[in-house]
C-alpha positions as CSV (number, residue, x, y, z in Angstrom):
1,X,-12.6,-117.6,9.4
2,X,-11.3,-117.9,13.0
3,X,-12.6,-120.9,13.4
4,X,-11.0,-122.9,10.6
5,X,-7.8,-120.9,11.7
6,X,-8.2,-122.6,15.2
7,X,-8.9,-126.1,13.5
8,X,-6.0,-125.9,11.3
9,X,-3.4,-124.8,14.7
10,X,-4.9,-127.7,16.5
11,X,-3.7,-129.8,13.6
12,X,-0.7,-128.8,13.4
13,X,-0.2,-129.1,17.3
14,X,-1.4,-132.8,17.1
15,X,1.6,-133.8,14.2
16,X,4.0,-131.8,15.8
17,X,3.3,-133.7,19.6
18,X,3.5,-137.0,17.8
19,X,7.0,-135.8,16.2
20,X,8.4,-134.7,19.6
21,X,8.8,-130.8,18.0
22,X,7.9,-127.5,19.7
23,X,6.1,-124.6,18.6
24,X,7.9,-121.5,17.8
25,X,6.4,-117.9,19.1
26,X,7.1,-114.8,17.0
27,X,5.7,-111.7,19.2
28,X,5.9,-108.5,18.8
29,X,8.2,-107.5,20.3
30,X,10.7,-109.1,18.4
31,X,11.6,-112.3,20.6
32,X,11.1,-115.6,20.0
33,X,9.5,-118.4,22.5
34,X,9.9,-121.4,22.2
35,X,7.2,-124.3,24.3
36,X,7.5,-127.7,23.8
37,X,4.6,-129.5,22.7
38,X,4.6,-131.7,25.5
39,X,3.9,-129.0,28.0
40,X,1.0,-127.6,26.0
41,X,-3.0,-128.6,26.5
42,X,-4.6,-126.5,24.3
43,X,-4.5,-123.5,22.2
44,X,-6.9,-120.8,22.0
45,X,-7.6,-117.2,20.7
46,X,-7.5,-114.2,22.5
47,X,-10.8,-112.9,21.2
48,X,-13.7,-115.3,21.5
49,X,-15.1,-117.0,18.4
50,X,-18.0,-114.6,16.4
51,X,-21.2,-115.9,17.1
52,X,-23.1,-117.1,14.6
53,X,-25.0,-115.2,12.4
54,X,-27.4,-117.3,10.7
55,X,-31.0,-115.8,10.4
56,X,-29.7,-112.4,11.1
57,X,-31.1,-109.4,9.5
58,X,-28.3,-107.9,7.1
59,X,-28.1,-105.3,4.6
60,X,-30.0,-102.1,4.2
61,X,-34.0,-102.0,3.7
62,X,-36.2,-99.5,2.6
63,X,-39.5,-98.6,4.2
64,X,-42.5,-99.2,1.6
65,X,-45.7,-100.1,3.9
66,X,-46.9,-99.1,7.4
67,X,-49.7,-101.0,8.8
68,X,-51.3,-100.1,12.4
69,X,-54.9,-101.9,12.7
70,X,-57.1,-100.7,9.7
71,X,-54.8,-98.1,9.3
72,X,-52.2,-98.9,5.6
73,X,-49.5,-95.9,4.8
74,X,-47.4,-96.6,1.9
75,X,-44.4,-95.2,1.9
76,X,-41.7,-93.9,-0.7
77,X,-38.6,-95.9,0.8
78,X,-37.1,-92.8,1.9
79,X,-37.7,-94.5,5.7
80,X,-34.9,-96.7,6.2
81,X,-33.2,-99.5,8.5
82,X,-29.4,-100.7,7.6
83,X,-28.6,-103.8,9.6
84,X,-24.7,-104.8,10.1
85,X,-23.7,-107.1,12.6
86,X,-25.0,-106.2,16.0
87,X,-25.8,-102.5,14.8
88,X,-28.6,-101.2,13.2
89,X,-29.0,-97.3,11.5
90,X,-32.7,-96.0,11.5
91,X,-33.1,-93.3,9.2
92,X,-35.4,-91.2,7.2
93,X,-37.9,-91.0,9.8
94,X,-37.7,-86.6,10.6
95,X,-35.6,-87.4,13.5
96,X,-32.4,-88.0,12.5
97,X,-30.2,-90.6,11.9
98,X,-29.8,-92.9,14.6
99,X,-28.1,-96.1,15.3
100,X,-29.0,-98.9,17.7
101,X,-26.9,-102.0,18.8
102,X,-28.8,-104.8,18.9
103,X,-29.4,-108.1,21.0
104,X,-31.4,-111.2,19.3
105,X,-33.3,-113.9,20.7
106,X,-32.2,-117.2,21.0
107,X,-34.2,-117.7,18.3
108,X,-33.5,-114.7,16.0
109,X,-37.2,-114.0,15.8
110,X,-36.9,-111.0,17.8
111,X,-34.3,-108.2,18.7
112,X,-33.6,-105.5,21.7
113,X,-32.5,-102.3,19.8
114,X,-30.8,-100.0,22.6
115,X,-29.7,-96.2,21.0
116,X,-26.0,-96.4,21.0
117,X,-26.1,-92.5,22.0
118,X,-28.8,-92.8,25.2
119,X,-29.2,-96.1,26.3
120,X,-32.6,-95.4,27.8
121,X,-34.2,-95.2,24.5
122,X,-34.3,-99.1,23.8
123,X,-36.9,-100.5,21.0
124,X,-38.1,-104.1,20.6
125,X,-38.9,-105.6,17.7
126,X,-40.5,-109.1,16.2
127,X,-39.6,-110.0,12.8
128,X,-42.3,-112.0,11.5
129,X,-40.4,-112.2,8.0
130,X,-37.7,-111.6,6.7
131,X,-36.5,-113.2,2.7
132,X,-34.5,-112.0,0.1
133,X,-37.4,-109.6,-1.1
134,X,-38.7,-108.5,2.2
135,X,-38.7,-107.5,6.1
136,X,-41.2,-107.2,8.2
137,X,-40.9,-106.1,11.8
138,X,-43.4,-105.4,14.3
139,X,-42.4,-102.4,16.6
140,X,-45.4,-100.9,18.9
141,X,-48.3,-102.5,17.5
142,X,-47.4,-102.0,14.1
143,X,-46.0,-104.0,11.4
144,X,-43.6,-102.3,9.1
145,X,-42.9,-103.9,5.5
146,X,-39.4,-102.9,4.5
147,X,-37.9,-103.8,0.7
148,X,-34.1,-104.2,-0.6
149,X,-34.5,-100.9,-3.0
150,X,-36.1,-97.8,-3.1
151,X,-38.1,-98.9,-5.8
152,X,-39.1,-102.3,-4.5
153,X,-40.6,-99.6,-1.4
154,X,-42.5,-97.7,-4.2
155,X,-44.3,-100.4,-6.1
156,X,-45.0,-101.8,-3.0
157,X,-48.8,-103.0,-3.5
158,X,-51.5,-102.5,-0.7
159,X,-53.3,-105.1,-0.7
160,X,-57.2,-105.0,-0.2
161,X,-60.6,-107.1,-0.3
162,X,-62.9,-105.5,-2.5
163,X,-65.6,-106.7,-0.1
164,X,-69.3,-105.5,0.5
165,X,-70.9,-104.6,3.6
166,X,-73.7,-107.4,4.4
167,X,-76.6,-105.5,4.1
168,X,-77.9,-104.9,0.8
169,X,-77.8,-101.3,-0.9
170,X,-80.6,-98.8,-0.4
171,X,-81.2,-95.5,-1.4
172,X,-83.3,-94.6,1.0
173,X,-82.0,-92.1,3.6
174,X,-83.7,-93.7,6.3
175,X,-82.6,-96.9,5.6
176,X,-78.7,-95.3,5.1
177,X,-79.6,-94.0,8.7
178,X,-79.5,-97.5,10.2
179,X,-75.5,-97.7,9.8
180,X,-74.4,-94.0,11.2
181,X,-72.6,-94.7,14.6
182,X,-70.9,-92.0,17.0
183,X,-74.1,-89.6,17.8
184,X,-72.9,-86.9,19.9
185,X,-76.5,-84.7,20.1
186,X,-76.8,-84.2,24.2
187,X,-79.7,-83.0,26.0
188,X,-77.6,-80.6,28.4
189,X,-76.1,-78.6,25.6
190,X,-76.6,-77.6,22.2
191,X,-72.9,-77.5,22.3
192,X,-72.8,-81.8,22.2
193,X,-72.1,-84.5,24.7
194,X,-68.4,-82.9,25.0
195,X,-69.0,-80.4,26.7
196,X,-71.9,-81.3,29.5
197,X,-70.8,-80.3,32.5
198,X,-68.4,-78.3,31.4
199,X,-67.7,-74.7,33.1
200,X,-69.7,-71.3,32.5
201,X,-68.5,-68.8,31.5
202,X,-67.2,-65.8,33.8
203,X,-66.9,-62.2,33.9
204,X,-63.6,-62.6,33.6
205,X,-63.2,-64.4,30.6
206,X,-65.7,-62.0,29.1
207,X,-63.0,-59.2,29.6
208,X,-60.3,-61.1,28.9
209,X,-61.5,-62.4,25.7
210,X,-63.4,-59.4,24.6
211,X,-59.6,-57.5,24.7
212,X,-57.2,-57.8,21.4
213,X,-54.1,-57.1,23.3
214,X,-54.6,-60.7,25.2
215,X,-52.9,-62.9,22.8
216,X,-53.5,-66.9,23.2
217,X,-50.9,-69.3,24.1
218,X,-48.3,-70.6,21.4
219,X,-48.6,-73.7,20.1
220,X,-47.3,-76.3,18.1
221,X,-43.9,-75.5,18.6
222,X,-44.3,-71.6,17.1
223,X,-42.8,-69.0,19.1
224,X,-44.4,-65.9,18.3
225,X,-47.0,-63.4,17.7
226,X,-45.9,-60.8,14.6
227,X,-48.0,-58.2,13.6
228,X,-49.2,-59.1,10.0
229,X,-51.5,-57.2,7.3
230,X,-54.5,-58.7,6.8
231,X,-57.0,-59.2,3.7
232,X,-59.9,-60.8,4.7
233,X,-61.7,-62.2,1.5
234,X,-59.1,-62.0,-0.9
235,X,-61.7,-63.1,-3.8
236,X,-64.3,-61.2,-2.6
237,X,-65.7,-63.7,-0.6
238,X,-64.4,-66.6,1.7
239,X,-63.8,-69.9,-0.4
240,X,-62.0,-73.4,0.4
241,X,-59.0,-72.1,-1.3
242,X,-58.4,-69.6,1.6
243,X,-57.5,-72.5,4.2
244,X,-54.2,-73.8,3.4
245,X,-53.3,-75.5,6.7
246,X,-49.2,-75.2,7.8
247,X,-47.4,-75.8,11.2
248,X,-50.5,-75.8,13.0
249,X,-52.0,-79.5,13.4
250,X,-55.8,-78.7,13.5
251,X,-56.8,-80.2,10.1
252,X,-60.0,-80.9,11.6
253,X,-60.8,-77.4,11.8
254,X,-59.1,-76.3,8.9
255,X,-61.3,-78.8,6.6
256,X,-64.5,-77.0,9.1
257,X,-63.3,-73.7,7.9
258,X,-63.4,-74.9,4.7
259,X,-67.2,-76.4,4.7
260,X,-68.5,-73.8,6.0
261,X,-66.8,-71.5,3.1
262,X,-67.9,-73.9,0.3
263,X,-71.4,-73.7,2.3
264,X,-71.9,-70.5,4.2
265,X,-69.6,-67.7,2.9
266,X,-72.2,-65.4,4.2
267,X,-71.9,-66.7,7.8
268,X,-68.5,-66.5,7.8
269,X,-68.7,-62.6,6.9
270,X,-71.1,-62.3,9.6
271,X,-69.5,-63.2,12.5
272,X,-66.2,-61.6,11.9
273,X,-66.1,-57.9,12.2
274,X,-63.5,-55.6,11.2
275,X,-62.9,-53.0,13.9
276,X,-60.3,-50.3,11.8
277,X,-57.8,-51.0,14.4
278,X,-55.8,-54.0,13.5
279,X,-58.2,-56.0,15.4
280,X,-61.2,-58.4,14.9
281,X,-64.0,-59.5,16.6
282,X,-65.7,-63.2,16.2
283,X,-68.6,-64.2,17.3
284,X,-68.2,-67.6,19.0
285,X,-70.2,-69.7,21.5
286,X,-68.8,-70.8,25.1
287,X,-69.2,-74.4,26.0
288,X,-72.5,-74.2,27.3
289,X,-73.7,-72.5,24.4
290,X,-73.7,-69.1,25.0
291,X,-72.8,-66.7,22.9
292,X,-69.4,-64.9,23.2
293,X,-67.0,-62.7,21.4
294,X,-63.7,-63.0,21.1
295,X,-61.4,-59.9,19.6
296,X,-58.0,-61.3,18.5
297,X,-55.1,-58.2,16.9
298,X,-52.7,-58.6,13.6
299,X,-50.3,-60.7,15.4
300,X,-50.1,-64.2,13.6
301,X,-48.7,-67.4,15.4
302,X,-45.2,-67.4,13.7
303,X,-42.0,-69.5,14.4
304,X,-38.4,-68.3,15.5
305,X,-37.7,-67.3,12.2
306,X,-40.6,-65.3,11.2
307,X,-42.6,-67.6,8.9
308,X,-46.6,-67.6,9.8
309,X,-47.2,-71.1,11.0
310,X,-50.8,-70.6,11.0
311,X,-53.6,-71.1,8.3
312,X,-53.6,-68.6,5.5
313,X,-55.0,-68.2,2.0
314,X,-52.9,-68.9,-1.6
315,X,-49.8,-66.8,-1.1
316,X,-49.2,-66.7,2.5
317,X,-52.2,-64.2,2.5
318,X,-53.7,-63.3,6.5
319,X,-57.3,-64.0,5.7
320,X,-60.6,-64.6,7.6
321,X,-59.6,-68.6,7.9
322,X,-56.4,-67.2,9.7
323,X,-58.8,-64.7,12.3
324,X,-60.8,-67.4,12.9
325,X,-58.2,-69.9,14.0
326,X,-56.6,-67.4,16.6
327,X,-59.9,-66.6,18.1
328,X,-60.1,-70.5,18.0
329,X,-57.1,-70.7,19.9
330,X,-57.6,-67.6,22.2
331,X,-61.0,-69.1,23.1
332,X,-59.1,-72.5,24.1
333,X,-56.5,-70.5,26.2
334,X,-59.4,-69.7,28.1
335,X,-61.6,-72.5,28.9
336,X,-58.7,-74.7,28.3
337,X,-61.2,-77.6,27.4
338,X,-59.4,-79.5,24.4
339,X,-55.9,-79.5,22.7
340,X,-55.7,-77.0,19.3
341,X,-53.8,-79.9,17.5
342,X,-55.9,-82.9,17.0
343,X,-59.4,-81.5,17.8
344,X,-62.5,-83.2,16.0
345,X,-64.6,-81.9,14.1
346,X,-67.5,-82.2,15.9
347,X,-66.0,-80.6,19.1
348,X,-64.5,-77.7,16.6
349,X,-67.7,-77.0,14.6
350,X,-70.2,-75.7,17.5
351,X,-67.6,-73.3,18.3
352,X,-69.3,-71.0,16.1
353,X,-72.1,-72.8,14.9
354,X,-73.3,-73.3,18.7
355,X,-74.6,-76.6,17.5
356,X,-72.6,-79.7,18.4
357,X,-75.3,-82.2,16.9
358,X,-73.5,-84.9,14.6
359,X,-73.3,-88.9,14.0
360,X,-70.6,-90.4,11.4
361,X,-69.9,-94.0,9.4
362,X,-67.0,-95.7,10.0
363,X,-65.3,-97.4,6.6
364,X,-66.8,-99.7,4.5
365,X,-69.9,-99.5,6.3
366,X,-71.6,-98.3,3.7
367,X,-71.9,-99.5,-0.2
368,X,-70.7,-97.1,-2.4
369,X,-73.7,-96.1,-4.2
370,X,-75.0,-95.6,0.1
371,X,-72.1,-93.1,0.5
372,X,-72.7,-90.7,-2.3
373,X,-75.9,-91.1,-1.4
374,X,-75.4,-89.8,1.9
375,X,-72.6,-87.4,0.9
376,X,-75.1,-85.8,-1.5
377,X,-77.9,-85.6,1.0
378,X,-76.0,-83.9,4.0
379,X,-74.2,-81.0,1.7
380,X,-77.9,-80.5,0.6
381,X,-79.0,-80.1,4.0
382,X,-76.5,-77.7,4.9
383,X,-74.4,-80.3,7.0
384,X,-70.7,-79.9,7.8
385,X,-69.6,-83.1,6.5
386,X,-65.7,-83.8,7.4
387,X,-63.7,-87.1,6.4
388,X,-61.0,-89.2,6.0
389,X,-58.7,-92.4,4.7
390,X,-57.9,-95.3,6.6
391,X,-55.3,-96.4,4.3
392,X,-53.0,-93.8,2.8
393,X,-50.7,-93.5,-0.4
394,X,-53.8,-94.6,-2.6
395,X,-53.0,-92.5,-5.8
396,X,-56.7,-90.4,-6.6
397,X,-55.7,-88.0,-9.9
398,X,-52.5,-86.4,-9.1
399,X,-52.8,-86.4,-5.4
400,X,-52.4,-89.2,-2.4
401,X,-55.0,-90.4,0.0
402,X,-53.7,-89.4,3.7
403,X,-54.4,-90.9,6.9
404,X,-54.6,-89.1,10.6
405,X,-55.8,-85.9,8.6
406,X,-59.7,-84.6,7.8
407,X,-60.5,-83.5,4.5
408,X,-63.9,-81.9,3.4
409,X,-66.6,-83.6,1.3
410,X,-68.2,-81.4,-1.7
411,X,-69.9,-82.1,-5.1
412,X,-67.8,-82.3,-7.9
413,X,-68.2,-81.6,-11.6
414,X,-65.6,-84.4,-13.0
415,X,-68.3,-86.8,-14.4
416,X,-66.1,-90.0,-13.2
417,X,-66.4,-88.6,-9.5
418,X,-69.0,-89.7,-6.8
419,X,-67.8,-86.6,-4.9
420,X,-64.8,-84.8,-4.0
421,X,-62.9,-84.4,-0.8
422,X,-60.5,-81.2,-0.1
423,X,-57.1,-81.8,1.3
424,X,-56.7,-78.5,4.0
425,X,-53.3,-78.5,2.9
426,X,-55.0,-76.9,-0.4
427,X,-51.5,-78.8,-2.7
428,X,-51.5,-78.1,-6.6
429,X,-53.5,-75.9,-8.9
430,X,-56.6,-78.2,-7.8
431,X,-56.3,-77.2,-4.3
432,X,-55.7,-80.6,-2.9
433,X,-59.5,-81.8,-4.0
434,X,-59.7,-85.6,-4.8
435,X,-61.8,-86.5,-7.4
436,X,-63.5,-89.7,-5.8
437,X,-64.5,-92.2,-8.6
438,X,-66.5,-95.6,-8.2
439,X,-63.5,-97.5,-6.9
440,X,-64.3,-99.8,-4.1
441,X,-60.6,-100.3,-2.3
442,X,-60.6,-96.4,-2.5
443,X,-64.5,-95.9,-1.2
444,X,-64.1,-98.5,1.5
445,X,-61.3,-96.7,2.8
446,X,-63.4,-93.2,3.9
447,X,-64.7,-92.8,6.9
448,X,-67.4,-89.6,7.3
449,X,-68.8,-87.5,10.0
450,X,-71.4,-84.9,9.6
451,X,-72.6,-81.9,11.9
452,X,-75.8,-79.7,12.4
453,X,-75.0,-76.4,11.0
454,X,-76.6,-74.3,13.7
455,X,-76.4,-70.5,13.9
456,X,-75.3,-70.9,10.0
457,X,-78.1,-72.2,8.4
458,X,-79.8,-69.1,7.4
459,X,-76.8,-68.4,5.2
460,X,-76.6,-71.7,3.4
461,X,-75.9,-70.9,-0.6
462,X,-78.4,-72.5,-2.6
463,X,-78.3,-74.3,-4.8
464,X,-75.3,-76.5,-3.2
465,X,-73.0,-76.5,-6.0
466,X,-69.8,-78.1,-7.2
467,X,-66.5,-76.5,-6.0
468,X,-64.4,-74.7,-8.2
469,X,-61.3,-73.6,-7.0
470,X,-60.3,-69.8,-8.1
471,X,-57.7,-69.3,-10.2
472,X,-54.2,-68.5,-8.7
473,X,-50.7,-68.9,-9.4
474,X,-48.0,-70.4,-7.2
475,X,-45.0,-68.6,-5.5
476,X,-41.6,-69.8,-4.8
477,X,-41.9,-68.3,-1.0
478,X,-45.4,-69.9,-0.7
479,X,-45.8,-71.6,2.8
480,X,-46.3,-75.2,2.4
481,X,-47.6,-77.9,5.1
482,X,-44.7,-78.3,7.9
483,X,-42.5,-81.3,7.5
484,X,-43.7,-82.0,10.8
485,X,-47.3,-82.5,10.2
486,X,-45.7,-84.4,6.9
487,X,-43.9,-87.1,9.6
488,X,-47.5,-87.0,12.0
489,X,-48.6,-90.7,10.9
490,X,-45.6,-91.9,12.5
491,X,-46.1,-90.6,16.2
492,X,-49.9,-90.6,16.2
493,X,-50.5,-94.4,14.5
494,X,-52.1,-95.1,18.3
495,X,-54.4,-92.3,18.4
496,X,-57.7,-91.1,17.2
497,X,-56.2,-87.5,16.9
498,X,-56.2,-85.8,13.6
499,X,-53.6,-83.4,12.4
């Protein structure tokens, strides 16, 4: 607009200098000036000419797929970037609202987004499209596919080769063997590789863990310890459906918890005794595999406000999956050896197994008919056996595939299902179990890992059965998984941590 403002002024100057005339100034003021067109060179505007904007990102766009390596999220569109001019407003993300101004390339195929609140947080991105039907920007490794409506973002389709491994199918355990990666039996410990060389344990720590008034260190952002009342086998005895993971991001160990109660519920009741007082006593193993026990009180992790942030069973109930994760994180207080959030599996097992013996296969390593295989071999042999989805937002039943979280494998009884995998955050009447069928995008997507049972193997329950969740009925106050656990695939999509 300014421009063919200025074009038409310079026309008019060039008549009016060929006519002799001058050019009348109204300001604001209310005078009048007067300048010959003789005396004049050129006219300009105060304010620069607008730079052009061709190739610009404009309007708002919705957030429908997240890639990061092998790792695919799709997304709802409720993630958002709204683009006008040299601002852009990043919302939807758990973090607020924010807004950026923004600084393109010569070449528009890149842009310098600096928070227009604290200028030290500045964000670069390449846009390697951008059409009428879709944006995608690469920010940190990872390439973002944004849509022009919300429900563009939701039938956004994930797109994956239904391809093979190489080798051809066996069914032959041995064979199977060949393809398992990631052994972590060591010939220090019984504990595993992770912890060779890792320190004794003192008379010290035997006191200090051996006494319930020591309480652990707070984590993941919870504040306090609040005396709670406990029922430690709600249905009589432990089950899956008593870990129901919340604020806490240990979904490795929840989904451990979980095995070995689908497994071992007589182990579990073994190693945690009741002393009458309010307090309980676990028998664990320190990192060189000796035995130890560790007495933790009533006092449950909670935030400012008084909601339990840690594990519980349906209903917010205390229960033996909640003792055992605070004599999990009393016992890390003390040797201070891994983080509570984000601990394997294998490093969490042996913790009261004493045996940190495992080996996993990555995705698509495997044929399918290989995996359940497998699956079915290791539950039979009393094996922890812990995985996950390298792609999330696949739709399995009524329930989502998840990434950057550890679910447990068990038999099923749906006859359409190879096996079923448990979701710790224990969601809907099914209790977050995903039917797996014979699908190949969805199979090639599961990575597994399976451990040595150790100290628990006396108690395994024969025959290994499929799970069937209890009945229970839902609450409005029931606890549900944090939002911040919800956002995790955003801050960990460079890290092997699970939460």
């Amino acid at each position: 607009m300014k421009k063919s403002i200025l074009s038409i002024a310079l026309l008019i100057l060039s008549l009016l200098s060929i006519q002799g005339q001058s050019i009348v100034i109204h300001l604001k003021d209310g005078t009048v000036t007067k300048i010959a067109t003789s005396n004049i060179i050129k006219i300009t505007t105060e304010e620069a000419p607008e730079p052009s904007t061709e190739g610009h990102i404009k309007g708002t766009w919705y957030l429908g797929i997240f890639k990061f390596g092998s790792t695919i999220i799709h997304f709802n569109g409720s993630e958002y970037m709204a683009f006008e001019g040299n601002k852009m407003t990043w919302g939807g993300t758990g973090e607020g609202t924010n807004t950026f101004i923004i600084e393109y390339s010569s070449d528009n195929k890149r842009f310098v987004a600096t928070n227009e609140k604290n200028a030290s947080i500045v964000k670069n991105f390449e846009i390697t499209e951008y059409t009428s039907d879709i944006l995608v920007l690469k920010h940190d490794g990872a390439d973002r596919y944004f849509y022009p409506t919300v429900e563009a973002a939701q039938n956004a389709e994930i797109n994956q080769d239904d391809d093979q491994p190489s080798h051809t199918a066996s069914n032959d355990i041995n064979s199977i063997m060949n393809y398992a990666s990631g052994f972590t039996k060591s010939s220090a410990t019984p504990m595993g590789k992770h912890y060779e060389g890792k320190r004794s344990t003192t008379a010290e720590d035997i006191a200090w863990l051996a006494d319930a008034s020591n309480e652990p260190s707070t984590v993941a952002e919870l504040s306090q310890w609040l005396p709670q009342t406990v029922t430690l086998y709600p249905y009589g005895d432990p089950t899956p459906a008593d870990v129901n993971q919340h604020a806490i991001g240990d979904c490795s160990a929840c989904s451990v918890w979980a095995s070995l109660a689908y497994l071992y519920p007589g182990f579990i009741k073994s190693i945690i005794t009741d002393n009458g007082d309010n307090t309980y006593t676990v028998k664990m193993f320190d990192p060189q595999g000796k035995n130890v026990n560790v007495c933790v009180s009533n006092k449950i992790l909670c935030d400012s406000q008084g909601n339990i942030g840690q594990v519980t069973g349906k209903n917010n109930a205390v229960t033996w999956s909640t003792i055992l994760e605070k004599a999990f994180i009393k016992w890390e207080t003390c040797y201070k050896i891994d983080n509570v959030e984000g601990i394997g599996t294998e490093f969490l097992a042996p913790l009261y197994t004493g045996d940190g013996e495992s080996f996993a296969f990555s995705p698509n390593v495997l044929h399918t008919s290989e995996l359940k295989t497998f699956i079915e071999y290791a539950l039979n042999q009393g094996m922890i056996t812990i995985g996950g989805f390298n792609v999330g937002g696949i739709r399995v039943g009524g329930l989502e595939t998840v990434t950057a979280h550890a679910f447990a494998f068990m038999l099923s009884n749906n006859v359409n299902a190879i096996f079923a995998m448990r979701n710790p955050w224990g969601i809907t009447s099914a209790d977050g179990v995903l039917e797996i069928t014979d699908n190949r995008s969805l199979v090639k997507t599961i990575d597994v890992r399976a451990v040595k049972p150790g100290a628990a193997a006396p108690y395994l329950k024969q025959p290994v059965a499929p799970y069937n969740p209890p009945a229970f009925t839902t609450r409005s106050t029931d606890l549900g998984v944090s939002k911040r656990l919800l956002m995790r695939a955003r801050s960990l999509t460079n890290s092997n941590e699970l939460w």
